[in-house]
DRENLUM-256136 format. One record per residue (C-alpha): x, y, z. Coordinates in nm, 2 decimals. Layout:
! DRENLUM-256136
east, north, up
X, Y, Z
...
***
This chain:
! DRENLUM-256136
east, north, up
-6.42, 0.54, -5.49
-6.49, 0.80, -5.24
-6.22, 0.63, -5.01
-6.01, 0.54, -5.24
-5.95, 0.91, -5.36
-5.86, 1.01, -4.97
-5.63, 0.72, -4.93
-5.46, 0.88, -5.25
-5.46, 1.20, -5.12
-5.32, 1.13, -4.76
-5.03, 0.88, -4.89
-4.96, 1.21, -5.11
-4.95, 1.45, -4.82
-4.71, 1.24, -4.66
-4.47, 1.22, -4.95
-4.49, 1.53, -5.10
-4.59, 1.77, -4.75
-4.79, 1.99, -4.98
-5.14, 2.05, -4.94
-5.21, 2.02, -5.31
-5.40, 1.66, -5.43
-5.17, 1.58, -5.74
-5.14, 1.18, -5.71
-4.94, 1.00, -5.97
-5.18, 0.78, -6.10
-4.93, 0.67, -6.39
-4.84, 0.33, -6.24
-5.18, 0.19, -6.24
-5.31, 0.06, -6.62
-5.50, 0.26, -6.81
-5.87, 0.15, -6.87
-6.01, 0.03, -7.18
-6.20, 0.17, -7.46
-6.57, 0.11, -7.35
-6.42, 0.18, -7.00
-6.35, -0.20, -6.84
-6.12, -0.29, -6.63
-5.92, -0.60, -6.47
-6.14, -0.80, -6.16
-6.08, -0.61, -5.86
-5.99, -0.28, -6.00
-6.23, -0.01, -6.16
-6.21, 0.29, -6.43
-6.18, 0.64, -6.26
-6.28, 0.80, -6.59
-6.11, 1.16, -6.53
-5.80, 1.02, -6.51
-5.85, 0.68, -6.76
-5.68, 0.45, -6.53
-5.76, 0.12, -6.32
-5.77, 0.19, -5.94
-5.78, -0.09, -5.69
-6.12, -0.14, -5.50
-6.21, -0.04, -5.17
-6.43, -0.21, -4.95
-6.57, -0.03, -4.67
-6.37, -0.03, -4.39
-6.11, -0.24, -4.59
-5.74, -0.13, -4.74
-5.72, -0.07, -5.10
-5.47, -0.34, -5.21
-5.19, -0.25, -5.43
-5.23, 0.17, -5.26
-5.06, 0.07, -4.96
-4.79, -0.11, -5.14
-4.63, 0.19, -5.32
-4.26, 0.18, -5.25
-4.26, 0.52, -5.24
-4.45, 0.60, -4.97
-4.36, 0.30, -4.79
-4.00, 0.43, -4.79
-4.09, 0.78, -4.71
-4.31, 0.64, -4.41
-4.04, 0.41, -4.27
-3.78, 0.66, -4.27
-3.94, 0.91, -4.06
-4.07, 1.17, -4.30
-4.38, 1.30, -4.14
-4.28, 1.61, -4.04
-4.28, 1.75, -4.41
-3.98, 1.59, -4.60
-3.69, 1.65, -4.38
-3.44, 1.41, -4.24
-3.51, 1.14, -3.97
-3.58, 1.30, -3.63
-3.24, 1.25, -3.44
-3.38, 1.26, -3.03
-3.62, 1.51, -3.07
-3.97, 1.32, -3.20
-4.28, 1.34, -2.99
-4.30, 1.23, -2.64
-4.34, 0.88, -2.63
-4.17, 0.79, -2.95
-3.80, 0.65, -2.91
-3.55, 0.91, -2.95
-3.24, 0.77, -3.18
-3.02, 0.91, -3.08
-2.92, 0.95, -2.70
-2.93, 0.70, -2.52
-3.15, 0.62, -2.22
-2.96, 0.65, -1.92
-3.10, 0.47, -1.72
-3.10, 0.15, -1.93
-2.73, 0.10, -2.02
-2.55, -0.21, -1.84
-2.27, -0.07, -1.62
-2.11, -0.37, -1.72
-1.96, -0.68, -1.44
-1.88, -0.49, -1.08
-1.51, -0.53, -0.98
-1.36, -0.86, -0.79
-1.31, -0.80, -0.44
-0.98, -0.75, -0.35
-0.73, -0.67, -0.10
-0.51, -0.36, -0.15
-0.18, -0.43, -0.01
0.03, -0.14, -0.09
-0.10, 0.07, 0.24
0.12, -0.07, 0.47
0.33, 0.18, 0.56
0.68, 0.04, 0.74
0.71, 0.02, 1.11
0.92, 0.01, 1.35
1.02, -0.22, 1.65
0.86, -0.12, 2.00
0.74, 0.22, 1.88
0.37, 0.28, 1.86
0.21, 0.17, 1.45
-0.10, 0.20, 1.29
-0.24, 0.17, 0.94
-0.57, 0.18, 0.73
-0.65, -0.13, 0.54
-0.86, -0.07, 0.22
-1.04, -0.30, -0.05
-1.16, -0.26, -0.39
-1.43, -0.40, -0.57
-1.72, -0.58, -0.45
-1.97, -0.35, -0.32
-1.90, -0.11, 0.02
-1.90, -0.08, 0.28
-1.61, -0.36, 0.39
-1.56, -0.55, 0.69
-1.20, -0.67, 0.78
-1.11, -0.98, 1.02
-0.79, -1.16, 1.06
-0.81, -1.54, 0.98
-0.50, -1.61, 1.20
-0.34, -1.47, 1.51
-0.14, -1.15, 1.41
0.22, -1.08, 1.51
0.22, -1.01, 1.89
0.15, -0.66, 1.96
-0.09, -0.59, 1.67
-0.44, -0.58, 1.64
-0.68, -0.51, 1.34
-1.08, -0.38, 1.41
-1.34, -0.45, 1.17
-1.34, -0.14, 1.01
-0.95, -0.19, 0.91
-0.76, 0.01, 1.14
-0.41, -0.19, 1.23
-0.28, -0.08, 1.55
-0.06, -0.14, 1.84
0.33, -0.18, 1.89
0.54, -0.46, 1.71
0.74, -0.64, 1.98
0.99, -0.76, 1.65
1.16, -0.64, 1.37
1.13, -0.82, 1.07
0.88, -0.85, 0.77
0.57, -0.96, 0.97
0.28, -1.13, 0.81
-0.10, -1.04, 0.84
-0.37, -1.31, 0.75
-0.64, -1.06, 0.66
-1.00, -1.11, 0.49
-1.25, -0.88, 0.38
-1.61, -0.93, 0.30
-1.85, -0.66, 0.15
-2.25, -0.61, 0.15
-2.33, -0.78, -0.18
-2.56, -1.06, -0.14
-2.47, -1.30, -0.13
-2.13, -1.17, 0.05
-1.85, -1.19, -0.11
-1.49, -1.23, 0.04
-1.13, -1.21, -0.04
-0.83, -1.29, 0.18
-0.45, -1.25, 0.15
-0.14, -1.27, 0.38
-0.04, -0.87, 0.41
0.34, -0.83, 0.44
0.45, -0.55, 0.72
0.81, -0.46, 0.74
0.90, -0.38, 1.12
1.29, -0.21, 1.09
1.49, -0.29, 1.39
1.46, -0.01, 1.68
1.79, 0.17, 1.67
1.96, 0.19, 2.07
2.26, 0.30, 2.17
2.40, -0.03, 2.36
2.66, 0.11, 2.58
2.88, -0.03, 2.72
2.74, 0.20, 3.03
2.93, 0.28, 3.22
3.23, 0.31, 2.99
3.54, 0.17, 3.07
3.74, 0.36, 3.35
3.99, 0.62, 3.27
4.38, 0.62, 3.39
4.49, 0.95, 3.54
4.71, 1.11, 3.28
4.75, 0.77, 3.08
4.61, 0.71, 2.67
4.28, 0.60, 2.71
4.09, 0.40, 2.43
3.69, 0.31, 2.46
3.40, 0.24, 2.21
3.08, 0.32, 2.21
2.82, 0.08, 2.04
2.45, 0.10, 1.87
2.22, -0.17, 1.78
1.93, -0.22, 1.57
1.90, 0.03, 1.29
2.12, 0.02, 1.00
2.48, 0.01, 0.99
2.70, 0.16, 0.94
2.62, 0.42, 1.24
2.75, 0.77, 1.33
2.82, 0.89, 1.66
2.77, 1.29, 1.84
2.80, 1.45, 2.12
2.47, 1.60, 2.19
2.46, 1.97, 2.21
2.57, 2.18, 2.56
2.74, 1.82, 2.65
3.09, 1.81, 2.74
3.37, 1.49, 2.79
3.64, 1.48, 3.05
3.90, 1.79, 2.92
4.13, 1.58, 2.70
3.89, 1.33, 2.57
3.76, 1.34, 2.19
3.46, 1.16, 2.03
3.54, 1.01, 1.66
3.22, 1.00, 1.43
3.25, 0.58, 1.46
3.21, 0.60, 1.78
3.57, 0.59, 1.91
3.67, 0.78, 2.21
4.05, 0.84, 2.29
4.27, 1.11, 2.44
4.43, 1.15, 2.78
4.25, 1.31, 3.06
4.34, 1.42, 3.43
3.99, 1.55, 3.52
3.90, 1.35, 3.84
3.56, 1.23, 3.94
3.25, 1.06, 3.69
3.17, 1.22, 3.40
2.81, 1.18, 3.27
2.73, 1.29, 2.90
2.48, 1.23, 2.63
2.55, 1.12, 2.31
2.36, 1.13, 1.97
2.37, 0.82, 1.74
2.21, 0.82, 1.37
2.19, 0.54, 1.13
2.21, 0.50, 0.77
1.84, 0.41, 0.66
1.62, 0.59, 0.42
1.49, 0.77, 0.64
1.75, 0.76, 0.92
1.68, 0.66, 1.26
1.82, 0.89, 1.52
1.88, 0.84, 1.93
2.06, 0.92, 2.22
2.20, 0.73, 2.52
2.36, 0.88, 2.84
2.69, 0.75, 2.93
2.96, 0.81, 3.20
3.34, 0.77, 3.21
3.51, 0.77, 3.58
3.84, 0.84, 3.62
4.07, 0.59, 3.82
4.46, 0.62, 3.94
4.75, 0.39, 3.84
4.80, 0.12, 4.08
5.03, -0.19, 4.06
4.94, -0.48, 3.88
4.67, -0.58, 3.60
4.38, -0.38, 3.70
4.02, -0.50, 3.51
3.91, -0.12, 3.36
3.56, -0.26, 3.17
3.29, -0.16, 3.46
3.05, -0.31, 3.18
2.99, -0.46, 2.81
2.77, -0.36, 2.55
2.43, -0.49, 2.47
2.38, -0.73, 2.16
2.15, -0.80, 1.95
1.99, -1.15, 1.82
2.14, -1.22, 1.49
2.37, -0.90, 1.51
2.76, -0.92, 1.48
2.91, -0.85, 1.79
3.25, -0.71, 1.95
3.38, -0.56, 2.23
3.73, -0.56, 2.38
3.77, -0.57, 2.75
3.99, -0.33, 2.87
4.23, -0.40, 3.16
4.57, -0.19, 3.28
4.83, -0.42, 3.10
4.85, -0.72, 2.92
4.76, -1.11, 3.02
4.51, -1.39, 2.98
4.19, -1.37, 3.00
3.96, -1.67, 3.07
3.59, -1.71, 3.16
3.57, -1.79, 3.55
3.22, -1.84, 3.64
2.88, -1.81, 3.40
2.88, -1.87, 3.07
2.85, -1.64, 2.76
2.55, -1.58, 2.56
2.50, -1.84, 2.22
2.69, -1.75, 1.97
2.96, -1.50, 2.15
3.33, -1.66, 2.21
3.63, -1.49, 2.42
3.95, -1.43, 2.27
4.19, -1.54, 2.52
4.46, -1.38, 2.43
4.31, -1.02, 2.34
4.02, -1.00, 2.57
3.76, -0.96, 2.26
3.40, -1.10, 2.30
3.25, -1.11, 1.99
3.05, -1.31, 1.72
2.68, -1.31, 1.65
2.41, -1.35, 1.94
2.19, -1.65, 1.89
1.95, -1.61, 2.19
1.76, -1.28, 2.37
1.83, -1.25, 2.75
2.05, -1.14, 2.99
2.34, -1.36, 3.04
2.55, -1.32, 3.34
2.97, -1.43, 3.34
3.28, -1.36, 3.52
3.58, -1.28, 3.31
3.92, -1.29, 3.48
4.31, -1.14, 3.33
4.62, -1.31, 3.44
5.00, -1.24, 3.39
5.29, -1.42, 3.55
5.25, -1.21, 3.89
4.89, -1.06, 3.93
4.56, -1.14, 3.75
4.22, -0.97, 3.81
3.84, -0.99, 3.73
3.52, -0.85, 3.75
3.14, -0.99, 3.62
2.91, -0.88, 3.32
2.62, -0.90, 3.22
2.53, -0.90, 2.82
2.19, -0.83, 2.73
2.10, -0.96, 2.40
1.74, -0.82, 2.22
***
């Protein structure tokens, strides 16, 4: 009885929190007249009711079954009748609520991937170089190429692309890239570089001779780039007094200044951003004489793929025909004006003779067209 009076008394504690021993013995059934009760139960006579009995050492069946204090128990109620303890119960004891830091799943890491947006555009024959980078996977990265890159590139294993692209174009990079995950994993793709053709001024150097105190036509020509193009003196440079230089490029006017001229001219294209250079060209001035007189010293450069055309100038009029050589792929003469032009097919230098003939006189003189 002894023990059954302190389980009472502690399930009553942790209900009520009060250090009085009230317990609500109502549930249990009351004890007969002479005192009997059921098997397994016994009369506490104060209080005229059945309690279960306690063995030493043993629970009190039907004590520990009070919904009450079962419900109490399970939600946390030891600390005197307040609410459930929300992360700041007794070391040890799991805290509900924050969450352990350490155990949460960080959740599937990243595919390892190329990023292809880096590659910044280049240009032909001028000096490139770029930082590859990756995502995913787990760092540090190591980059190879899986093929032979464009000629004049070269890629290290830390993703540095550098060197000088011999062609303009959009060139293609067979890249992989493996991380430190074990076991490694890899990704590869074909990285697209655009290469813009190197803007040059192509001459025709030096420019056709000048006729003392006679009209005097010439054009000045640029490759690469993006046409159309626009055409400058540069600055403190001077033409032969009487000779103007048109924005396409076009130079005209009539000059008496004797000797070769030698001036620098500034040529920009029309890409986003522009591509500006200069060339230095010269203009000789030559007297009258009778006849057809060949005035071309030179033609312009040309470039693969490139429209061409170019108008050899001569003192007079006649027919022009190709004497010795022959012209690059893809250029034709005009016999009748004297106009190479067309669209190179083939890079080199291609050497020719043109000659001019009227009905009395004919002349000629040999090129050489050098195509990129």
């Amino acid at each position: 009885m002894r023990k059954l009076l302190a389980a009472l008394m502690s399930a009553t504690l942790l209900a009520a929190g009060a250090c009085t021993f009230a317990p609500d013995l109502s549930r249990f059934a009351a004890c007969d007249g002479p005192g009997g009760c059921p098997s397994g139960t016994s009369c506490l006579a104060s209080e005229n009711r059945c309690l279960p009995a306690c063995g030493e050492g043993g629970r009190c069946d039907g004590l520990d079954e009070d919904p009450d204090t079962n419900a109490e128990t399970d939600a946390g109620t030891a600390d005197g009748g307040e609410g459930a303890d929300a992360g700041t119960g007794p070391v040890g004891d799991p805290d509900a609520g924050e969450a352990d830091a350490g155990s949460e799943d960080a959740g599937p890491v990243e595919p390892l991937a190329l990023e292809s947006s880096v590659l910044t555009e280049g240009i032909e024959s001028v000096a490139y170089s770029a930082q590859l980078q990756a995502r995913g996977g787990t760092p540090p990265y190591q980059f190879t190429a899986t093929a032979q890159l464009p000629t004049g590139l070269a890629l290290d294993t830390a993703g540095r692309i550098s060197g000088t692209p011999t062609r303009a174009g959009e060139l293609v990079l067979p890249v992989e890239v493996s991380d430190r995950s074990v076991p490694t994993k890899r990704a590869s793709a074909s990285l697209r570089l655009p290469v813009r053709p190197l803007l040059r001024v192509a001459g025709p150097e030096p420019l056709a001779d000048a006729v003392n105190n006679r009209a005097y036509a010439e054009r000045i020509s640029a490759t690469g780039g993006k046409a159309p193009y626009s055409f400058a003196l540069a600055p403190r440079q001077s033409l032969p007094a009487g000779l103007t230089l048109a924005a396409n490029g076009t130079l005209g006017g009539t000059t008496t200044q004797a000797g070769r001229t030698e001036f620098t001219v500034v040529v920009t294209d029309s890409d986003t951003p522009p591509q500006t250079t200069t060339g230095t060209l010269s203009i000789t001035l030559t007297e009258a004489g009778l006849g057809l007189k060949v005035l071309s010293r030179a033609v312009p450069g040309g470039r693969v793929g490139s429209d061409y055309s170019y108008t050899v100038r001569v003192s007079g009029t006649g027919t022009w025909s190709l004497k010795d050589g022959a012209l690059p792929p893809g250029i034709l003469l005009d016999t009748g004006n004297g106009v190479l032009s067309g669209k190179p097919m083939t890079q080199g230098d291609f050497t020719f003779r043109l000659g001019v003939a009227d009905l009395l006189f004919s002349d000629e003189r040999a090129y050489t067209l050098h195509v990129d």
